[in-house]
FITORLO-890191 format. One record per residue: y, z, x of N, C-alpha, C in turn; residue in one letter. Coordinates in steps of 0.05 Angstrom, whole numbers, padded with zeros to 5 digits, always signed. Last residue first. Layout:
YZXYZXYZXa
...
This chain:
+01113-00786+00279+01104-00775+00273+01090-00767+00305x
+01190-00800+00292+01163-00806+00293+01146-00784+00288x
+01237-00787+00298+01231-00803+00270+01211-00806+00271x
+01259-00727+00336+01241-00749+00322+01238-00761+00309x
+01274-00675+00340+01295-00695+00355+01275-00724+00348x
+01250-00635+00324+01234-00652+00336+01247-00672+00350x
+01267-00566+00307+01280-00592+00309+01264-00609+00319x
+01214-00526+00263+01233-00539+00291+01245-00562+00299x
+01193-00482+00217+01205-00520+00236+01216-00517+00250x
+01147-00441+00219+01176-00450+00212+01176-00471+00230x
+01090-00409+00179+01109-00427+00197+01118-00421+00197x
+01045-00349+00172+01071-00367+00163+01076-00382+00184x
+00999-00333+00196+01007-00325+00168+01025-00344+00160x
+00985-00349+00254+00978-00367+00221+00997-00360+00198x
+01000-00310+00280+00972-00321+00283+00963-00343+00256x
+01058-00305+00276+01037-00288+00272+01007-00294+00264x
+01086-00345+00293+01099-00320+00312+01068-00301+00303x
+01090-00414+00291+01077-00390+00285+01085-00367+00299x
+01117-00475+00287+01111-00452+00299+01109-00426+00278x
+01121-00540+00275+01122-00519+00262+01118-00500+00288x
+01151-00603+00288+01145-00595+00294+01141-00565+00285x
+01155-00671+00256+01149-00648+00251+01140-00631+00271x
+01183-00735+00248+01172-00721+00270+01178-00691+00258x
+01196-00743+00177+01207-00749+00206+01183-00727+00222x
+01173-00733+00139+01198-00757+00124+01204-00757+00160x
+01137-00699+00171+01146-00697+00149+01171-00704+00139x
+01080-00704+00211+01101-00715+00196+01107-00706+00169x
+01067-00664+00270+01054-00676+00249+01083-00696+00240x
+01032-00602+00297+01057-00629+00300+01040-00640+00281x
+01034-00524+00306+01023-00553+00310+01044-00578+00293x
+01037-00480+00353+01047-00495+00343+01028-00517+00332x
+01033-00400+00356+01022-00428+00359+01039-00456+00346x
+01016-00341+00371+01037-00368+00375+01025-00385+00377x
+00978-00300+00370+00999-00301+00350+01021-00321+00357x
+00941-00306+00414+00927-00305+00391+00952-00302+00370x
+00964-00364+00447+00949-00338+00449+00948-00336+00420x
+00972-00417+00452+00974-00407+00469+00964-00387+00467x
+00939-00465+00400+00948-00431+00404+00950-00433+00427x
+00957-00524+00376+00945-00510+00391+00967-00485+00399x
+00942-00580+00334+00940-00545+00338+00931-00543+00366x
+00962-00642+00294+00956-00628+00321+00957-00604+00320x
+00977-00667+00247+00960-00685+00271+00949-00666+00287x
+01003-00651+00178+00998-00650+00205+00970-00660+00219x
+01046-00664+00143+01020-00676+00148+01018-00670+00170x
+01073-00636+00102+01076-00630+00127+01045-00646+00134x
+01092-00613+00046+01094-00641+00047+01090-00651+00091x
+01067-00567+00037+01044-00581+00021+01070-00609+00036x
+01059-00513+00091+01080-00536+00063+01069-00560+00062x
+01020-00491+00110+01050-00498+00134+01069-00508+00105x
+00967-00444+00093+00982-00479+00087+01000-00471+00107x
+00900-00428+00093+00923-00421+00098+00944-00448+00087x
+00842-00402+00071+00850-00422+00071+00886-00423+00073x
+00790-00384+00128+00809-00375+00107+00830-00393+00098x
+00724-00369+00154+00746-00394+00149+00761-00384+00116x
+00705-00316+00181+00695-00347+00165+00724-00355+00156x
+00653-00268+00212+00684-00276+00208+00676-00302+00196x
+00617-00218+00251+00623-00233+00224+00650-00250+00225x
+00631-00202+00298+00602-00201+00297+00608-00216+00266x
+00686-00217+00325+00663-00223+00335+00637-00231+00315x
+00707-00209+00248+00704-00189+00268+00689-00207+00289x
+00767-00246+00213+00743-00226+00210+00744-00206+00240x
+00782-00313+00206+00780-00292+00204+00747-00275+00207x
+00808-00381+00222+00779-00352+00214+00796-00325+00216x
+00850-00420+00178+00843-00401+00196+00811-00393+00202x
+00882-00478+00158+00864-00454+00149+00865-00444+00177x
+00926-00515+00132+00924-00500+00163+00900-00477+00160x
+00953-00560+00093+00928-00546+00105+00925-00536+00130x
+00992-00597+00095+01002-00577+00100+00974-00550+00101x
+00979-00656+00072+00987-00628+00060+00983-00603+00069x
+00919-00651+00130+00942-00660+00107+00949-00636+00094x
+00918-00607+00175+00910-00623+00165+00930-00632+00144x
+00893-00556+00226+00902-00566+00212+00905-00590+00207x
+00859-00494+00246+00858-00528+00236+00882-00530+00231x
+00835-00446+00290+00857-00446+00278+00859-00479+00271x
+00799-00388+00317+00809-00412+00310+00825-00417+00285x
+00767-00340+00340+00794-00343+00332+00799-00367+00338x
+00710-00322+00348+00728-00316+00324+00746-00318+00322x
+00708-00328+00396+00680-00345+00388+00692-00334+00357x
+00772-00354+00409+00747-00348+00422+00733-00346+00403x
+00803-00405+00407+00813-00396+00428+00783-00374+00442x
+00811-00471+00383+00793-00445+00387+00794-00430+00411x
+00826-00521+00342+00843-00496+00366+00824-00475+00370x
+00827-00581+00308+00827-00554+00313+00832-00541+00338x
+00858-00639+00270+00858-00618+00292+00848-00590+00289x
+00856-00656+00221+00859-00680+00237+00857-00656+00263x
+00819-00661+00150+00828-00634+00181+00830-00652+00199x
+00836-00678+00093+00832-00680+00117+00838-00661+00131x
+00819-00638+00034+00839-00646+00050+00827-00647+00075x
+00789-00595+00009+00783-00627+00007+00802-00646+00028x
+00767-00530+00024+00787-00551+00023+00781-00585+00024x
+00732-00500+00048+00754-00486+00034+00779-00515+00030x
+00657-00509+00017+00684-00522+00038+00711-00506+00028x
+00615-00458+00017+00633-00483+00004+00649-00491+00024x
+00599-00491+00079+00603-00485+00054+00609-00460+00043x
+00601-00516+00142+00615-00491+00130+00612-00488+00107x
+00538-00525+00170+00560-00540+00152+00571-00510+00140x
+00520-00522+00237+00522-00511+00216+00540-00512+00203x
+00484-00547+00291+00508-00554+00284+00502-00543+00249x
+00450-00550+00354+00448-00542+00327+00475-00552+00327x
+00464-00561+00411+00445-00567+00406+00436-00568+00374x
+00519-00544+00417+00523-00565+00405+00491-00575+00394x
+00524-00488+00440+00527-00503+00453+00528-00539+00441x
+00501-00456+00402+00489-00461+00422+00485-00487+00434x
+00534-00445+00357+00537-00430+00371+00508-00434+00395x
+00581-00484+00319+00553-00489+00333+00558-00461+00357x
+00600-00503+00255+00610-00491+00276+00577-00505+00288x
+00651-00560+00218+00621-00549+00226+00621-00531+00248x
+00683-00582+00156+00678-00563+00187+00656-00560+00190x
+00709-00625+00124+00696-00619+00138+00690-00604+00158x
+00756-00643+00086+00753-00622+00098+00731-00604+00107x
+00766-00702+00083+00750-00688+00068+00741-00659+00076x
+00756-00701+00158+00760-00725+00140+00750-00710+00118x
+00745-00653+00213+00749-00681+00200+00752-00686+00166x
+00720-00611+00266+00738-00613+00232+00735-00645+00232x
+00677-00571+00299+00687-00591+00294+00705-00588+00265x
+00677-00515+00349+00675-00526+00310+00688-00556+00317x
+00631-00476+00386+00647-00488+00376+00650-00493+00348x
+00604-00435+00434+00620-00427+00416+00639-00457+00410x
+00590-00453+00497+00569-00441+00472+00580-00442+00440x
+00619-00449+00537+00595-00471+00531+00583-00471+00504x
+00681-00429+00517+00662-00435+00529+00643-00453+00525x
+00703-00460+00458+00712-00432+00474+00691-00427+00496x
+00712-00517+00437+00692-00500+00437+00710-00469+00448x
+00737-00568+00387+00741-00541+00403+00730-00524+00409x
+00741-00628+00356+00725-00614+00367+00737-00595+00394x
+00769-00679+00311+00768-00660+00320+00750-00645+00339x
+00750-00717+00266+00774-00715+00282+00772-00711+00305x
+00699-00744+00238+00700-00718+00249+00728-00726+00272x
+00694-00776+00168+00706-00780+00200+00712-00756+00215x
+00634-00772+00139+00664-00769+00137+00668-00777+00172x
+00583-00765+00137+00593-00795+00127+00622-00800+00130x
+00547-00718+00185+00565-00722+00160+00576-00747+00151x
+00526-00724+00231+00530-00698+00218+00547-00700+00192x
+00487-00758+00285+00506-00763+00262+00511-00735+00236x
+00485-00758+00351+00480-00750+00323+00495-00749+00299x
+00464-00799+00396+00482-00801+00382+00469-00777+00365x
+00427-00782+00448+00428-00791+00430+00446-00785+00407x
+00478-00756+00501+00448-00756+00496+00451-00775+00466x
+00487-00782+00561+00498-00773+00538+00477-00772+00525x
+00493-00768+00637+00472-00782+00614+00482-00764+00587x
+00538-00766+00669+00512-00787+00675+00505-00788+00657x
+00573-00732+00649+00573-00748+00632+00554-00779+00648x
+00555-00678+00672+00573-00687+00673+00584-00720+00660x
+00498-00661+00642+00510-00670+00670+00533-00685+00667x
+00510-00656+00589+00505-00630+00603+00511-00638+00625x
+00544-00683+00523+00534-00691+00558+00530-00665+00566x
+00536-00715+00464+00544-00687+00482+00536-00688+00508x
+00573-00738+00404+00556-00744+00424+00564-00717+00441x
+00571-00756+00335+00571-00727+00355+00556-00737+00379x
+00594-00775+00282+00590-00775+00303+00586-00761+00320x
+00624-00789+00220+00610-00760+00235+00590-00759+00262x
+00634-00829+00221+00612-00829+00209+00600-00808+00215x
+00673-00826+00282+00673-00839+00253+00648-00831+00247x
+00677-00764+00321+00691-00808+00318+00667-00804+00277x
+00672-00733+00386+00665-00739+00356+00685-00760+00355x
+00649-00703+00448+00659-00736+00444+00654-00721+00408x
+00635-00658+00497+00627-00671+00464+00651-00691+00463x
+00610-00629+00565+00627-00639+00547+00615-00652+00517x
+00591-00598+00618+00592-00596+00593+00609-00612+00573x
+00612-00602+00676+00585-00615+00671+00583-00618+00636x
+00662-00585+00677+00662-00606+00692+00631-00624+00681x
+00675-00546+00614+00676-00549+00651+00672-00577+00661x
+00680-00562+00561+00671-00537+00572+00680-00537+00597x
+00720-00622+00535+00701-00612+00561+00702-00581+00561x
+00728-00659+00488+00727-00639+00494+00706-00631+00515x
+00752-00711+00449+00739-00711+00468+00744-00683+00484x
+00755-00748+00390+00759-00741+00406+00738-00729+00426x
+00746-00803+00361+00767-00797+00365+00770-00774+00368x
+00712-00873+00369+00715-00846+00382+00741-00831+00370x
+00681-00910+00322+00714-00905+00332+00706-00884+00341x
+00618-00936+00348+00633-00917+00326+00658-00906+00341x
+00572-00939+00379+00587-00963+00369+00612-00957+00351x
+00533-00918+00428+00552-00916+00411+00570-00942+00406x
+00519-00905+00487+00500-00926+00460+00511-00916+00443x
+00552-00896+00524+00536-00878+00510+00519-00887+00486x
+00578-00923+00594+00543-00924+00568+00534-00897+00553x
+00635-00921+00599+00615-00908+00610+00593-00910+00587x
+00684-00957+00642+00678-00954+00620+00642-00940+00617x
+00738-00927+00690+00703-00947+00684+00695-00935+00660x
+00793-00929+00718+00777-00925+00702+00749-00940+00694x
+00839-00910+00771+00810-00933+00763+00799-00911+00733x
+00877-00870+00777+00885-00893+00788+00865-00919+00782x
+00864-00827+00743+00869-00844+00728+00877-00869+00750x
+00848-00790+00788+00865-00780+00771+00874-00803+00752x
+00794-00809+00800+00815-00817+00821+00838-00801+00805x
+00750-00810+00767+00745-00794+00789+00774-00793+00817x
+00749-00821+00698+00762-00831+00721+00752-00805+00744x
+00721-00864+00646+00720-00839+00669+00733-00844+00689x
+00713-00880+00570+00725-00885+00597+00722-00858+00623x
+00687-00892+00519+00696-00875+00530+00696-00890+00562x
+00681-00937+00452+00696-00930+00483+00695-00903+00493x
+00667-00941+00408+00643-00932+00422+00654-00929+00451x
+00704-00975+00377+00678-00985+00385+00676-00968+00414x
+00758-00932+00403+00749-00954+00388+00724-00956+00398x
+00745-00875+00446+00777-00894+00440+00756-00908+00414x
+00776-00828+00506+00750-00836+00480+00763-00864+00460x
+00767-00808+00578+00785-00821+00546+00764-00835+00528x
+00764-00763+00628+00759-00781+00607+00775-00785+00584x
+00772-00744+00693+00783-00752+00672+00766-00759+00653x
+00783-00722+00757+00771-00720+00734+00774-00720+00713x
+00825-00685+00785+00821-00719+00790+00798-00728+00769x
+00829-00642+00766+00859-00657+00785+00862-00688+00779x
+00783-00639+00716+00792-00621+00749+00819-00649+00755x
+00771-00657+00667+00763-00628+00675+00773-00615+00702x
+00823-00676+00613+00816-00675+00653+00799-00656+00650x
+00820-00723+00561+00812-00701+00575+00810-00698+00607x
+00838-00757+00499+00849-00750+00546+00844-00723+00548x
+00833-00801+00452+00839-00772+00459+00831-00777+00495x
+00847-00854+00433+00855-00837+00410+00843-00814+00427x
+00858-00917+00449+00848-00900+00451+00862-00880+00432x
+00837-00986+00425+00848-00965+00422+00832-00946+00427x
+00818-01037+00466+00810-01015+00447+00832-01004+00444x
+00826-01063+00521+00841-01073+00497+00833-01055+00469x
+00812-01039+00586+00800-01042+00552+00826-01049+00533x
+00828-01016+00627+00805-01040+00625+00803-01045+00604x
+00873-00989+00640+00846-00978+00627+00821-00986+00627x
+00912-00978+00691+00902-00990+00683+00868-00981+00670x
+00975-00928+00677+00948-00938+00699+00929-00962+00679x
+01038-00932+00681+01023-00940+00666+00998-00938+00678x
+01083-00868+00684+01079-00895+00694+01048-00906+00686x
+01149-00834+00666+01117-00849+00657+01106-00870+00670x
+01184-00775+00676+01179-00805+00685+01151-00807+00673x
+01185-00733+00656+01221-00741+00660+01205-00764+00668x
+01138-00707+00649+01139-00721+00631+01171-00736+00624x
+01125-00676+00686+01131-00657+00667+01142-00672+00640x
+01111-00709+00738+01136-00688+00732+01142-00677+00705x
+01074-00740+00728+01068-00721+00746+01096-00695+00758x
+01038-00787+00685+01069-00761+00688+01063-00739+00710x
+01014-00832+00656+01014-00809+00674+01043-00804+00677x
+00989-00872+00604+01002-00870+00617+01008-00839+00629x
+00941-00924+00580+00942-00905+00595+00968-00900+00608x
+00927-00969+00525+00944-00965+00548+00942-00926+00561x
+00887-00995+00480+00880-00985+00510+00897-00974+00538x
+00914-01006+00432+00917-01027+00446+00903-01026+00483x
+00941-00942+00427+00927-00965+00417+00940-00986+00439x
+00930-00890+00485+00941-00902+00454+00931-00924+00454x
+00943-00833+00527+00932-00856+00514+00940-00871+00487x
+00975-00789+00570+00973-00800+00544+00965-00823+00527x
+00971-00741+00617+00962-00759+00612+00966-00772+00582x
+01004-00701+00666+00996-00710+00647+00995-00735+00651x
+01034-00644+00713+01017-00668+00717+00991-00683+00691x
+01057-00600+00701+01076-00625+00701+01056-00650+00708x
+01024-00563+00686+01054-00561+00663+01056-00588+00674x
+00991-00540+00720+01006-00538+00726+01029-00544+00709x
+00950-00551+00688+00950-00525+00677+00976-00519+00691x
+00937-00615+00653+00936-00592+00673+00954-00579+00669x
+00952-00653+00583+00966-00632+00601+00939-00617+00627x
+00939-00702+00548+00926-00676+00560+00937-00670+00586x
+00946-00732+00491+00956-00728+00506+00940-00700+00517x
+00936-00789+00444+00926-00766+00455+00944-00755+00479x
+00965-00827+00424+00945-00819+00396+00930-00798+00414x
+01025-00873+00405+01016-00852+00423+00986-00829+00414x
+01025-00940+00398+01025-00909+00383+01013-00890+00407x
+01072-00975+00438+01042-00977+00422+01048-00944+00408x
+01122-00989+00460+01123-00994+00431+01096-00987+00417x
């Protein structure tokens, strides 16, 4: 009955993860025909699930929660980033590289594998959703008031997109490489980049102004879907890298 608020797939398709309020953790090792619960430790809400390998895990959640697992979720331990701020999400490069963002524009970033986080940085008053790199080097965050930021070394810097192409929340982004990403957000805000490698910048796209969307992600560079609500469970697709949607049945009342 809790909300469902992350989910992260291996590459095999059938062995997942999905967190939510109230701290619940649940696994799938068939493709999501069965769910079974692991224990989180925390009464937080969580809000994003990352694996870097089989058995390698983390979850980001309420007051400053992030969680680690080294067993595929059979133990979790709650992990010291001197943070106090709603987590809400959580992105790994590889096994040693990762970023955490959350409320008040938050930004935490680990090089060793999440032994040591480094000092909180704060990048904005808004709520940063979101965060998608493409290797170690190449990322963007989104959030709250249509905030973007890229970083092309690795998270050490961080550069505000102005003007902004939009006031509207960005609840998800998608970066496939160091010029092809892809948001989206309320009313039906889906911007883009555009351009070349050596130039390119943020274009302002829609799905339909009544499509609140939660979620993006490109399989390649002209399919993509992202999820959301609209009067019921929303699901859209893309055939041409953004230009246009179309819906899909969701079989859903839920967002």
């Amino acid at each position: 009955s809790r909300n469902l608020n992350g989910v992260y797939f291996l590459g095999d398709g059938r062995t997942g993860w999905a967190v939510s309020s109230g701290g619940a953790i649940v696994h799938t090792t068939d493709a999501g025909e069965r769910w079974s619960t692991q224990p989180s430790g925390t009464a937080y809400n969580l809000n994003a699930v990352w694996f870097t390998t089989a058995a390698e895990g983390w979850a980001v959640g309420h007051l400053g929660t992030v969680l680690h697992t080294m067993n595929a979720g059979g133990t979790w331990r709650r992990m010291n980033v001197n943070a106090g701020d709603n987590l809400m999400d959580v992105f790994f490069a590889n096994p040693d590289t990762g970023w955490v963002v959350g409320s008040a524009g938050v930004v935490l970033r680990t090089v060793d594998g999440g032994a040591l986080w480094e000092e909180k940085r704060t990048l904005t008053t808004f709520v940063l959703q979101s965060v998608s790199f493409t290797g170690t080097q190449d990322g963007w965050l989104v959030g709250d008031g249509g905030e973007i930021f890229g970083t092309q070394d690795a998270g050490a810097s961080w550069s505000w997109v102005q003007p902004s192409i939009t006031t509207q929340s960005l609840k998800a982004v998608s970066r496939r490489r160091a010029e092809a990403a892809w948001a989206v957000g309320d009313q039906g805000v889906a911007p883009r980049t555009v351009g070349t490698p050596a130039a390119y910048g943020w274009e302002l796209r829609n799905a339909g102004a009544l499509n609140q969307l939660e979620g993006v992600h490109f399989p390649d560079d002209l399919i993509g879907y992202a999820v959301g609500y609209s009067g019921a469970g929303a699901i859209l697709r893309t055939d041409d890298g953004g230009d246009s949607w179309q819906a899909q049945a969701s079989r859903s009342s839920r967002r």
